[in-house]
Gaussian input, Z-matrix of N, CA and C with variables (Angstrom, degrees):
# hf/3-21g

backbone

0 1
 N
 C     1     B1
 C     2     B2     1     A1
 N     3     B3     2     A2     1     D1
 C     4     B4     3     A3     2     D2
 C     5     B5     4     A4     3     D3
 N     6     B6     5     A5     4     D4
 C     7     B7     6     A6     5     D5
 C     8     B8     7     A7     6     D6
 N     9     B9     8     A8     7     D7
 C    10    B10     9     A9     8     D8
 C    11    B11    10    A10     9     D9
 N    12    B12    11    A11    10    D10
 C    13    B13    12    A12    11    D11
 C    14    B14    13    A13    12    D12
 N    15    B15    14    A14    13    D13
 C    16    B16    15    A15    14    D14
 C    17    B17    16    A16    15    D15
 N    18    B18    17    A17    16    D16
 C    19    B19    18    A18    17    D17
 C    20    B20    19    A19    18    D18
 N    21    B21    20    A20    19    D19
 C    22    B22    21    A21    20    D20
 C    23    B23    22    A22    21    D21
 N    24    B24    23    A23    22    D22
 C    25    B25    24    A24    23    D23
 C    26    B26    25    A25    24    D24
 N    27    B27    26    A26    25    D25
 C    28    B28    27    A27    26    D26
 C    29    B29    28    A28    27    D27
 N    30    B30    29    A29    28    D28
 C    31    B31    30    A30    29    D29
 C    32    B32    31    A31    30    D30
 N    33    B33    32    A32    31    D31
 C    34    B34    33    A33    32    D32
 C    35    B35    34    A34    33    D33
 N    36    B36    35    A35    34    D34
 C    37    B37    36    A36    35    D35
 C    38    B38    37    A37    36    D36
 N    39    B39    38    A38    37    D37
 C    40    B40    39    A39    38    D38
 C    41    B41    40    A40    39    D39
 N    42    B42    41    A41    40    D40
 C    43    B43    42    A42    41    D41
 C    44    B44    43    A43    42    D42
 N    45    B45    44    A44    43    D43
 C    46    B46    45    A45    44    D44
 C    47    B47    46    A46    45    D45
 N    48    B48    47    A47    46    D46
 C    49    B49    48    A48    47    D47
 C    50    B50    49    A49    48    D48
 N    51    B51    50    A50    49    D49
 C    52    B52    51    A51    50    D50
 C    53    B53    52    A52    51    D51
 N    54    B54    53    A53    52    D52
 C    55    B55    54    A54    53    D53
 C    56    B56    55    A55    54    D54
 N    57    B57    56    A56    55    D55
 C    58    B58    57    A57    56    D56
 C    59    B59    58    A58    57    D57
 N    60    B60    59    A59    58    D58
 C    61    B61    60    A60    59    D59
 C    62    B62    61    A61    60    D60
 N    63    B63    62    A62    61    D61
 C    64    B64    63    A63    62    D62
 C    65    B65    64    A64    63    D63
 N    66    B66    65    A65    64    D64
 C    67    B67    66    A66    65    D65
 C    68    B68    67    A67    66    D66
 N    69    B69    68    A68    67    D67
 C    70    B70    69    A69    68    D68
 C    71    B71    70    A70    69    D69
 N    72    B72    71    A71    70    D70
 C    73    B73    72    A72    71    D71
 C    74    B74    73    A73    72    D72
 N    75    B75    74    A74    73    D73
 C    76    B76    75    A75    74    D74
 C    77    B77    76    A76    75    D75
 N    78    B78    77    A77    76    D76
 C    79    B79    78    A78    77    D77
 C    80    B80    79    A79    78    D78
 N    81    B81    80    A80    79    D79
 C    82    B82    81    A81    80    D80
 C    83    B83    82    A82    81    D81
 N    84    B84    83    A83    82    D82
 C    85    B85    84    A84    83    D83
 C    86    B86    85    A85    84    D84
 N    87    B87    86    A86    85    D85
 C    88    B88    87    A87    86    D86
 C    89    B89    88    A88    87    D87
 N    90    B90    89    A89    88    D88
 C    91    B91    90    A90    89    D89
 C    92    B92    91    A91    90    D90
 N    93    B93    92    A92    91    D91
 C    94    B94    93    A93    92    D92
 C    95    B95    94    A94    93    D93
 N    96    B96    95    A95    94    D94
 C    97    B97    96    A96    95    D95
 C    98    B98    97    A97    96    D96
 N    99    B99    98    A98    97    D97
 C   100   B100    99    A99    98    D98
 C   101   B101   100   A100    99    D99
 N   102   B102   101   A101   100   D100
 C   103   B103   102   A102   101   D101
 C   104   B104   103   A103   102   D102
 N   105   B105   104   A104   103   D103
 C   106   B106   105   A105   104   D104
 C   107   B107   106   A106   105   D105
 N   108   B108   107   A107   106   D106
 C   109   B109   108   A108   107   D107
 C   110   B110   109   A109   108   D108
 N   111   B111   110   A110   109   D109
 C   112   B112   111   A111   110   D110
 C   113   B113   112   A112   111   D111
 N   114   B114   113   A113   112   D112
 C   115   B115   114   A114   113   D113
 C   116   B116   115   A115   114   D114
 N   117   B117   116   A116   115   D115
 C   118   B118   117   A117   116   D116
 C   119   B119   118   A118   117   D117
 N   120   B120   119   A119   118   D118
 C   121   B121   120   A120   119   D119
 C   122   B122   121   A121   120   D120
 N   123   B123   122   A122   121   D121
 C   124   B124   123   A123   122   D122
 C   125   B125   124   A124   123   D123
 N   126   B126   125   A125   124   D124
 C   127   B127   126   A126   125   D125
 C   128   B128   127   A127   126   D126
 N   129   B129   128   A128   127   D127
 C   130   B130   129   A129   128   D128
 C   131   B131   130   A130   129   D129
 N   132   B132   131   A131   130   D130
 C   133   B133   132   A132   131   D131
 C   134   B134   133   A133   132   D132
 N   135   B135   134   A134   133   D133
 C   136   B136   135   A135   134   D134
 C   137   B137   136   A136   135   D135
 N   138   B138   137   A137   136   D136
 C   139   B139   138   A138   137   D137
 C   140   B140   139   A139   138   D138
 N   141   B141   140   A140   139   D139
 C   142   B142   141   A141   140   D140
 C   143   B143   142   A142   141   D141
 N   144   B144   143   A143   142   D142
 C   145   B145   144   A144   143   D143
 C   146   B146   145   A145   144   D144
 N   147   B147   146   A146   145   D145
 C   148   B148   147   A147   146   D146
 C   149   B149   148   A148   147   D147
 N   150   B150   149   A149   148   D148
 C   151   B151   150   A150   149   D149
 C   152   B152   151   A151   150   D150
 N   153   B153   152   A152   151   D151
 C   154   B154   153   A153   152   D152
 C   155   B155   154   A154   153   D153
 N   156   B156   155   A155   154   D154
 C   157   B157   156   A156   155   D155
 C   158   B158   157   A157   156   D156
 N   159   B159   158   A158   157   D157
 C   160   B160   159   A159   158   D158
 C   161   B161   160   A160   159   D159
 N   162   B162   161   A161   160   D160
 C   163   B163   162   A162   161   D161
 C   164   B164   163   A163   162   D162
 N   165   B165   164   A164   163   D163
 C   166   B166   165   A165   164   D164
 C   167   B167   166   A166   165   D165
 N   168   B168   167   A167   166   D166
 C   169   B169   168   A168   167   D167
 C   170   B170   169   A169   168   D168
 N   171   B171   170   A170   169   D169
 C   172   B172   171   A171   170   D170
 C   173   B173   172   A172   171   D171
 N   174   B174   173   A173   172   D172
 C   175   B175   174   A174   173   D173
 C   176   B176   175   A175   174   D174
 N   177   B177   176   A176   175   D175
 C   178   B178   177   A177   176   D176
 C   179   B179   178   A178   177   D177
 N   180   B180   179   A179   178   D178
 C   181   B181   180   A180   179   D179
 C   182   B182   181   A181   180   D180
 N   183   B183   182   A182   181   D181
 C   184   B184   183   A183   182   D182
 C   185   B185   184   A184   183   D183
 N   186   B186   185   A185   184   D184
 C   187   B187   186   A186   185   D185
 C   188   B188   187   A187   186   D186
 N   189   B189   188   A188   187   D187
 C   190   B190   189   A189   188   D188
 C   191   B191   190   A190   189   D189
 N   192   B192   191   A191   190   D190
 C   193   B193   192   A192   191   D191
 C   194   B194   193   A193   192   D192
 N   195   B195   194   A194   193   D193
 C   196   B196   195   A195   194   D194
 C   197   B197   196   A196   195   D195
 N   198   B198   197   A197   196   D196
 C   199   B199   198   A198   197   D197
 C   200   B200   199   A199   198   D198
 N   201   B201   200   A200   199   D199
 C   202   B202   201   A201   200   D200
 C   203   B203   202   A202   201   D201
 N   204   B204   203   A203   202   D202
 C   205   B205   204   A204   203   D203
 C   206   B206   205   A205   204   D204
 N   207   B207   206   A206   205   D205
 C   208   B208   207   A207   206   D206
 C   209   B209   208   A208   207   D207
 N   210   B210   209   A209   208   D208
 C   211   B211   210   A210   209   D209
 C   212   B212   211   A211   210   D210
 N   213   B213   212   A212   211   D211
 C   214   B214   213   A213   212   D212
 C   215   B215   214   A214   213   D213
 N   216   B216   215   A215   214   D214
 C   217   B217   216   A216   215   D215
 C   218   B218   217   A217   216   D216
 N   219   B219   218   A218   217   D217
 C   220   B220   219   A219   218   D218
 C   221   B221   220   A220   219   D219
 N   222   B222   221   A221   220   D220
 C   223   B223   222   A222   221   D221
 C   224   B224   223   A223   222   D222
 N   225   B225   224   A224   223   D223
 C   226   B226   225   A225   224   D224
 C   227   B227   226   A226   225   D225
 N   228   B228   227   A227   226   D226
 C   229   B229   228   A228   227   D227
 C   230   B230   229   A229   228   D228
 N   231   B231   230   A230   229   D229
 C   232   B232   231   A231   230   D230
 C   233   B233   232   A232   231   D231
 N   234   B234   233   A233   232   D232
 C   235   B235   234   A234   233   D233
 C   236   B236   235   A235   234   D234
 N   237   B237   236   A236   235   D235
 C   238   B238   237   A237   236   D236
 C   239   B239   238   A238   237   D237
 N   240   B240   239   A239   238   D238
 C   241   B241   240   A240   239   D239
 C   242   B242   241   A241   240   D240
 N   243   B243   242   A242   241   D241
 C   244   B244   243   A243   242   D242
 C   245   B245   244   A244   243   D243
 N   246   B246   245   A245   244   D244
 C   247   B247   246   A246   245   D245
 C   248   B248   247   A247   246   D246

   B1=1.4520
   B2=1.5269
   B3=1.2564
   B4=1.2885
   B5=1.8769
   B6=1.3896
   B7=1.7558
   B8=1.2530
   B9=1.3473
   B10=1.2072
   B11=1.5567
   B12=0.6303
   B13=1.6462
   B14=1.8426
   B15=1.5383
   B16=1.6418
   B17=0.8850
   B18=1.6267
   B19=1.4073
   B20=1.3513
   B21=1.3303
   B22=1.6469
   B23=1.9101
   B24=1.3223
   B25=1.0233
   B26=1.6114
   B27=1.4263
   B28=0.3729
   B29=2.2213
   B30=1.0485
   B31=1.9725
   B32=1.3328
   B33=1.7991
   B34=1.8183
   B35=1.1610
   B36=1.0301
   B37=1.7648
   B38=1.5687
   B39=1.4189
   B40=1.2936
   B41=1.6154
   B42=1.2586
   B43=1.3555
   B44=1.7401
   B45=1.4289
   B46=0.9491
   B47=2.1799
   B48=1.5992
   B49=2.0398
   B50=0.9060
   B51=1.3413
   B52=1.5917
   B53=1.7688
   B54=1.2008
   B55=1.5351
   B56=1.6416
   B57=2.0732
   B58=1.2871
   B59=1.7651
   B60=1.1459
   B61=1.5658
   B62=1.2913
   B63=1.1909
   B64=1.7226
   B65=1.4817
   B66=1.6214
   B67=1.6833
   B68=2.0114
   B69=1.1811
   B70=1.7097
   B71=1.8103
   B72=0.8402
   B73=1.3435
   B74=1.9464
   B75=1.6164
   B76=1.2391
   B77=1.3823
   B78=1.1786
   B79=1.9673
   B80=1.1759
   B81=1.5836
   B82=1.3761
   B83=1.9133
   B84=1.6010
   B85=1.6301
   B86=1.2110
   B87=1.3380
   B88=1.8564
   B89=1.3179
   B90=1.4420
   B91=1.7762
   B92=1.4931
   B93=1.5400
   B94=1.0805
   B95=1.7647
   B96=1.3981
   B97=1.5188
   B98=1.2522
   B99=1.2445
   B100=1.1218
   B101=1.8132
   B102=1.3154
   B103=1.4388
   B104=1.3474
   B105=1.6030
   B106=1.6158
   B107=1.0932
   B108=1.4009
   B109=1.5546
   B110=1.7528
   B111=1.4195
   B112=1.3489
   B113=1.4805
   B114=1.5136
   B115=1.3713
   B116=1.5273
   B117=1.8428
   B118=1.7113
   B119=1.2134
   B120=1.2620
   B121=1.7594
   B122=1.3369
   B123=1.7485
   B124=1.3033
   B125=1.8407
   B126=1.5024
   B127=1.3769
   B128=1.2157
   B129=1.0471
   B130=1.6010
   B131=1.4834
   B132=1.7932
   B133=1.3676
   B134=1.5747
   B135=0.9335
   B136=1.4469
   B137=1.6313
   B138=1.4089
   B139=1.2538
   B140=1.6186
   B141=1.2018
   B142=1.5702
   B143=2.2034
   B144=1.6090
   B145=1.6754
   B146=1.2561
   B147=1.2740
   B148=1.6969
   B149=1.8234
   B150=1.3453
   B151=1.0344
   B152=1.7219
   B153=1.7618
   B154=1.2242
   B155=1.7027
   B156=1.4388
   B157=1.6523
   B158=1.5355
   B159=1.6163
   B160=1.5421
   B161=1.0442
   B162=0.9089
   B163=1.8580
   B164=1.7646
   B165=1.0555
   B166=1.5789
   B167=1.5187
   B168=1.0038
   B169=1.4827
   B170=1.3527
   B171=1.4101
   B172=1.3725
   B173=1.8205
   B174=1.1715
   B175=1.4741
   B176=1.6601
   B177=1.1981
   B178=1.8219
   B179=2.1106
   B180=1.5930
   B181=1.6311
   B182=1.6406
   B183=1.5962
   B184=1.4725
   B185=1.5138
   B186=1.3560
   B187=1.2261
   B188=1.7800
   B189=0.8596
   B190=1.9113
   B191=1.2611
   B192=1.5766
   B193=1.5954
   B194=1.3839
   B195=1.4817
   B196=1.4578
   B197=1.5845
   B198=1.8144
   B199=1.1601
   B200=1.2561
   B201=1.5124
   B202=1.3138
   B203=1.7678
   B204=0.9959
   B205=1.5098
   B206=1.7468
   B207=1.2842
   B208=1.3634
   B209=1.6848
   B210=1.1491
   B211=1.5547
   B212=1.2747
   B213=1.1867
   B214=1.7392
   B215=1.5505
   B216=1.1826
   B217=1.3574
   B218=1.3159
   B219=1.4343
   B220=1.1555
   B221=1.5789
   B222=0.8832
   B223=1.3259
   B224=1.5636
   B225=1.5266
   B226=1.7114
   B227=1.8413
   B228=0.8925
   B229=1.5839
   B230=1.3889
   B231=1.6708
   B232=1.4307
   B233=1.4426
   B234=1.7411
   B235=1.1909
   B236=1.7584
   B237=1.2460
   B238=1.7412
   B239=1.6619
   B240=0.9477
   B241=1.5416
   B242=1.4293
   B243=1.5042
   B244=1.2280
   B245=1.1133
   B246=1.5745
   B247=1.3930
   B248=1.4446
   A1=108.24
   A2=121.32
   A3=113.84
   A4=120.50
   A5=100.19
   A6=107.95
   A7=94.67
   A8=142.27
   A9=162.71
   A10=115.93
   A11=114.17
   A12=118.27
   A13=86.61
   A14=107.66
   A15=116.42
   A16=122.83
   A17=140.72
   A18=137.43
   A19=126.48
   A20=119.32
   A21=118.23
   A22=102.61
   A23=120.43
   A24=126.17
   A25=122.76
   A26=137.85
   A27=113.08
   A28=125.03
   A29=83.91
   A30=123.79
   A31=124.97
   A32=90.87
   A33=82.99
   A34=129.03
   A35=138.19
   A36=151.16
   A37=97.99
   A38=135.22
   A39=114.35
   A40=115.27
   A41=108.48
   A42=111.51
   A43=128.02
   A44=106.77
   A45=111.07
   A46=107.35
   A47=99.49
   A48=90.43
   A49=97.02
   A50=139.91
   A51=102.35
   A52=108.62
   A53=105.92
   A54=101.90
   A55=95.96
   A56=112.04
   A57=100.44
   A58=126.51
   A59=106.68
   A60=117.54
   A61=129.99
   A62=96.75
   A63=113.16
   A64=116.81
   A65=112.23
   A66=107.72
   A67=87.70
   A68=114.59
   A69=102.50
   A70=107.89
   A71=113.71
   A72=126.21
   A73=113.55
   A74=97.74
   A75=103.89
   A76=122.03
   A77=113.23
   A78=135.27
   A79=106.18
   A80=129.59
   A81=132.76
   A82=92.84
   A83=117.12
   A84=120.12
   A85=113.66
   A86=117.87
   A87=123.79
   A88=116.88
   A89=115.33
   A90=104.45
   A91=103.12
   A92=139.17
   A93=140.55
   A94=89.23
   A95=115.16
   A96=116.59
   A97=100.28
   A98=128.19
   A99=140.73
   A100=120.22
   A101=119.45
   A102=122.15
   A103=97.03
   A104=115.09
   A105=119.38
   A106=127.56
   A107=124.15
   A108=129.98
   A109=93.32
   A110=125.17
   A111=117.73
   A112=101.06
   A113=135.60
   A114=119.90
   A115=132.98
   A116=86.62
   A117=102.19
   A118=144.78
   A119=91.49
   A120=101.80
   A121=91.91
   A122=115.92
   A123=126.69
   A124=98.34
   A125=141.85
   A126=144.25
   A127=91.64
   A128=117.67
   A129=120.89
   A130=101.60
   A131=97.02
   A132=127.02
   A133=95.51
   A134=126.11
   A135=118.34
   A136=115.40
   A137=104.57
   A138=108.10
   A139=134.06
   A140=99.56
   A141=132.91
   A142=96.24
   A143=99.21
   A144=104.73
   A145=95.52
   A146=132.61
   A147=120.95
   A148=104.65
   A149=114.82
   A150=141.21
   A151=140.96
   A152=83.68
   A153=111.42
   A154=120.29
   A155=97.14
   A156=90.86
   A157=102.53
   A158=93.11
   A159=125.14
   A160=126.71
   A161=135.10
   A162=132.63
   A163=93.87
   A164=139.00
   A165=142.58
   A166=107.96
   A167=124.26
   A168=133.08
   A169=113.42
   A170=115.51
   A171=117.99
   A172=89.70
   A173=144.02
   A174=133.76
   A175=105.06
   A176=97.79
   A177=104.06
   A178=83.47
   A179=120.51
   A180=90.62
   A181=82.78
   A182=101.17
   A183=134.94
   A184=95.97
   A185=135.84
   A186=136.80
   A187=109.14
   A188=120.86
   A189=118.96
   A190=117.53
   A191=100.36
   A192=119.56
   A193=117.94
   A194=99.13
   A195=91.25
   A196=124.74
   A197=113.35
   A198=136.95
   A199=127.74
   A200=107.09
   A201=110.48
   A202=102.79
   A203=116.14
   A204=121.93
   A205=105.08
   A206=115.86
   A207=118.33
   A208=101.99
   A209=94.05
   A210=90.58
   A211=120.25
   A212=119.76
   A213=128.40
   A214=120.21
   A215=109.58
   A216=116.84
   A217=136.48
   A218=113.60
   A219=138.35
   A220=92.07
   A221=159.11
   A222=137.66
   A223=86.25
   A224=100.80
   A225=97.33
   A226=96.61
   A227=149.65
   A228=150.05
   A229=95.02
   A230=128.97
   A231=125.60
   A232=112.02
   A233=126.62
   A234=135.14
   A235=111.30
   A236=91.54
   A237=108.54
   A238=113.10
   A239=99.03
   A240=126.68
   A241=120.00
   A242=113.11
   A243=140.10
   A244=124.53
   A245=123.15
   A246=120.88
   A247=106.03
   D1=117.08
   D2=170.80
   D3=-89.92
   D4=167.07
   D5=-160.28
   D6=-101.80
   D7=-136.64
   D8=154.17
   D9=-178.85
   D10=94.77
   D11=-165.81
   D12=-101.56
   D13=114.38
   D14=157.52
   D15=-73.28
   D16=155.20
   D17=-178.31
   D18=-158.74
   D19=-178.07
   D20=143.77
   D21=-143.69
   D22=136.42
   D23=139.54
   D24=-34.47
   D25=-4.88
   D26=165.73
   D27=-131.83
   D28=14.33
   D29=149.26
   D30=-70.66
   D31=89.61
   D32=168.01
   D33=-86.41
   D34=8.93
   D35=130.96
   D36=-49.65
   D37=-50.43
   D38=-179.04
   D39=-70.12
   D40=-27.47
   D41=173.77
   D42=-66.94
   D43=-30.14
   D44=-176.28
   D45=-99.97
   D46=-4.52
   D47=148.58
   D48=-102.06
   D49=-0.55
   D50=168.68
   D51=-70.51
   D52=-36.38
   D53=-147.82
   D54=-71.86
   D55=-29.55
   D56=174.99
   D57=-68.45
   D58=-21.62
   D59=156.08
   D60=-40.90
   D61=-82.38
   D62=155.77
   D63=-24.21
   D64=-56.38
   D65=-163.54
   D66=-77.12
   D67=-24.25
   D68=-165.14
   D69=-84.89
   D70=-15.59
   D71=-160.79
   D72=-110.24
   D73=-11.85
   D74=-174.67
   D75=-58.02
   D76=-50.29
   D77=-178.76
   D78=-59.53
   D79=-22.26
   D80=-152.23
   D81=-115.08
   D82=108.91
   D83=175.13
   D84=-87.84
   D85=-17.98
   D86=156.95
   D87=-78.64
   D88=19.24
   D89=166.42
   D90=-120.52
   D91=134.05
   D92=-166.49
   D93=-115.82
   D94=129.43
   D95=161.12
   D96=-104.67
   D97=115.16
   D98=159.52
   D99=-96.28
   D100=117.83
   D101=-155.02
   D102=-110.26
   D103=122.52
   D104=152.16
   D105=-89.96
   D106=138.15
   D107=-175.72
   D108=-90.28
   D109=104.77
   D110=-174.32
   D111=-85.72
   D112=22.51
   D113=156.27
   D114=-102.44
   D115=4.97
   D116=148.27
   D117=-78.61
   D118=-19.08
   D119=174.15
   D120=-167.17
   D121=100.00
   D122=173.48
   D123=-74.25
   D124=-0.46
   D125=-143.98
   D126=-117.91
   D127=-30.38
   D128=-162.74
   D129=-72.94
   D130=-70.37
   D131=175.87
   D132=-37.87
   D133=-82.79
   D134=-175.68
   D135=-19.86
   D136=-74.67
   D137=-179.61
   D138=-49.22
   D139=-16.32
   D140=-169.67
   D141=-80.53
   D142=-35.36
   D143=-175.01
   D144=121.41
   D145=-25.72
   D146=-156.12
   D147=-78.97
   D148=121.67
   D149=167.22
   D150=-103.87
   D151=-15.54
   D152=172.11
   D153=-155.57
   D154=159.58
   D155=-171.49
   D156=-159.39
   D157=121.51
   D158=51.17
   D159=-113.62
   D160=145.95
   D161=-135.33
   D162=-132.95
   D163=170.50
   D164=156.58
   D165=-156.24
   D166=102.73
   D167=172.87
   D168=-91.25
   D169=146.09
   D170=-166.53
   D171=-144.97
   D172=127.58
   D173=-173.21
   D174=27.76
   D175=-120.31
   D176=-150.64
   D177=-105.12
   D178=15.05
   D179=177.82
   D180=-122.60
   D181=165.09
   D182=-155.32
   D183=-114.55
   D184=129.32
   D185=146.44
   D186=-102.92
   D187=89.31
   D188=163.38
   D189=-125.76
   D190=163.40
   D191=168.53
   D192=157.98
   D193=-162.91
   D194=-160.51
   D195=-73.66
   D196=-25.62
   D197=147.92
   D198=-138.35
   D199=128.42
   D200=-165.80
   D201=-104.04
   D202=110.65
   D203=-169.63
   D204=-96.68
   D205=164.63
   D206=-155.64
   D207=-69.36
   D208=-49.93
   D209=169.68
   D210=-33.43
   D211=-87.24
   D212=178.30
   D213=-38.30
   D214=-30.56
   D215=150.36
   D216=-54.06
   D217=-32.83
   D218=-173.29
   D219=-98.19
   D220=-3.87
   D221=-139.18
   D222=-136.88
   D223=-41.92
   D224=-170.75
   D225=-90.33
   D226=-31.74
   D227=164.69
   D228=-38.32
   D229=-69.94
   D230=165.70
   D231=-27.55
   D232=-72.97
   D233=-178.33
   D234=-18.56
   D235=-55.04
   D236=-156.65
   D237=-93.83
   D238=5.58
   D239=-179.24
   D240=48.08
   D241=60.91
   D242=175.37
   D243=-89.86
   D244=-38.53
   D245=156.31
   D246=-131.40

């Protein structure tokens, strides 16, 4: 199952879901995080739903906001039946 984790390099709120991603998702070789830099294509991202970031898409549902703490991360990965 792949993730999509939205971003900017230059977001330390994005930096810090990535890293909670990363630590939750590590053990698991059937989960692909795949990371967008949304200041390559702010059009895409749009179209994609993302309005905010840090964003985590999983199929067609949206996890974003202003901080995404490990928990909530964890809570929606559960949701979507990722772990």
């Amino acid at each position: 199952m792949t993730i999509i984790l939205y971003r900017t390099r230059l977001c330390p709120r994005c930096h810090m879901a990535r890293k909670h991603l990363l630590d939750l998702t590590r053990h698991r070789p059937d989960l692909i995080v795949e990371e967008r830099e949304i200041l390559r294509d702010l059009i895409a991202a749009g179209r994609d739903g993302i309005t905010m970031i840090p964003a985590i898409r999983i199929g067609d549902r949206v996890l974003s906001g202003i901080y995404l703490h490990r928990q909530r991360i964890e809570n929606f990965l559960h949701q979507t039946g990722c772990l």
